[in-house]
Structures are given as structure tokens and as C-alpha cells.
C-alpha positions as a Markdown table, in Angstrom:
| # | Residue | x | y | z |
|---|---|---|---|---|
| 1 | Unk | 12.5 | -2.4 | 20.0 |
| 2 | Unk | 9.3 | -0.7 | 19.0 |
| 3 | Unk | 5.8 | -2.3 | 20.2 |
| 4 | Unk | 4.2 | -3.7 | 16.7 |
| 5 | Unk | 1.2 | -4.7 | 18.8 |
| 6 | Unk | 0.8 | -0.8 | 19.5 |
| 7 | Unk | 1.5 | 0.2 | 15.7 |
| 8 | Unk | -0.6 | -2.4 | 14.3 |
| 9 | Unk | -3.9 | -1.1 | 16.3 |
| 10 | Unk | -3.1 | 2.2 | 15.1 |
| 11 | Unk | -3.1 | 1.4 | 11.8 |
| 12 | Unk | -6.3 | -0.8 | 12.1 |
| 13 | Unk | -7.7 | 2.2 | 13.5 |
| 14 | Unk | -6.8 | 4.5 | 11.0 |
| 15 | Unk | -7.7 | 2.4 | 8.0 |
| 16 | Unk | -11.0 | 1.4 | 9.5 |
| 17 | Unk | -12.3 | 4.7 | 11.3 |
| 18 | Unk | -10.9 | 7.4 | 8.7 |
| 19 | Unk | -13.3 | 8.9 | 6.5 |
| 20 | Unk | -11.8 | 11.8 | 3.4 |
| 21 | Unk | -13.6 | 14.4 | 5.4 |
| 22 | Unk | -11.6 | 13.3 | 8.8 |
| 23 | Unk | -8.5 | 13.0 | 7.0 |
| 24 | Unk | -9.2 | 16.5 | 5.2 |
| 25 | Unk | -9.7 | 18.1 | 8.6 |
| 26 | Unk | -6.4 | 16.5 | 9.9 |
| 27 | Unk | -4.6 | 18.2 | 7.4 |
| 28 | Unk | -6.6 | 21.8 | 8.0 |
| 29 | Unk | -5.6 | 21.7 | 11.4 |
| 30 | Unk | -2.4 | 20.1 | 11.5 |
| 31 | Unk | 0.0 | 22.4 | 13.4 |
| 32 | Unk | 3.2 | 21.6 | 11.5 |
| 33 | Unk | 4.0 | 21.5 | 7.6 |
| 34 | Unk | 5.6 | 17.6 | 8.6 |
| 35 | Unk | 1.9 | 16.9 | 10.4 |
| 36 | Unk | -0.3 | 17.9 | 7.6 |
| 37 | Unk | 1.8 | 16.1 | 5.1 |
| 38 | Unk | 1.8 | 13.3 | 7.0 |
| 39 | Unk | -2.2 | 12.9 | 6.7 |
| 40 | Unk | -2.6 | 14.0 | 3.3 |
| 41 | Unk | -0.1 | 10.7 | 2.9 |
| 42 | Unk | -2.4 | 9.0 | 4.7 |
| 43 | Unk | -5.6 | 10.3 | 3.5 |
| 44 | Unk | -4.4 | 9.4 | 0.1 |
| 45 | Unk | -3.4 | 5.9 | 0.8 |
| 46 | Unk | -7.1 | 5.4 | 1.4 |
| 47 | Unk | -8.6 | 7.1 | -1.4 |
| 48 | Unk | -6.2 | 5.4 | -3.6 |
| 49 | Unk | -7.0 | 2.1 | -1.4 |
| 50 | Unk | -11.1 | 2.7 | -2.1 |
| 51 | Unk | -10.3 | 3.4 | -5.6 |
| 52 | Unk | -8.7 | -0.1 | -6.0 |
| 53 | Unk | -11.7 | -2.1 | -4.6 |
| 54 | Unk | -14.1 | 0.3 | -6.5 |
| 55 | Unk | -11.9 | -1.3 | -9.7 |
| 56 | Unk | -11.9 | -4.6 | -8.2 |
| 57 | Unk | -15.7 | -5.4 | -7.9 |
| 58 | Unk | -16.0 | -3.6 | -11.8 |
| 59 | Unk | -17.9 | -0.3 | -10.4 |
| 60 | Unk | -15.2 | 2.2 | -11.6 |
């Protein structure tokens, strides 16, 4: 059974501390092809995730 405690701090942690240049850097340095698509997975979930609220509050 996998600790969701554990998973869910990462993901707080992620979605609250990763800014496009961290995510960008991520993928520049990832040391695998899996790795670096991996963050640019993530680091599009949050542009597309910024977008959304962008839309949401009628600035985009």
C-alpha cells in the first residue's frame, strides 16, 4: 500500500513551489528521456492550470 500522505505533500509541493523557469530547468537537466518527460508533463499541467484561472477571473 503506497503512503498517500507522502504523495499528497509532494504534490502540494510541487503545485505550490514550481515556477515555468523551475520546471524548464527540470527538464534541461533531467538525466533520462522518461525524467524530462515527466516534468515537461508536469510543467504543463501548471501552465495549463494558470491559464485556467487567468480565464476564470476574465484576464485572458
Amino acid at each position: 500500500m503506497c503512503d498517500i500522505k507522502a504523495y499528497e505533500n509532494l504534490y502540494d509541493k510541487m503545485i505550490n513551489t514550481l515556477s515555468p523557469a523551475d520546471t524548464l530547468q527540470l527538464m534541461v537537466q533531467a538525466e533520462t528521456e522518461e525524467q524530462r518527460n515527466f516534468y515537461r508533463i508536469v510543467g504543463n499541467y501548471l501552465l495549463q492550470k494558470g491559464q485556467k484561472s487567468l480565464i476564470e477571473r476574465n484576464i485572458f
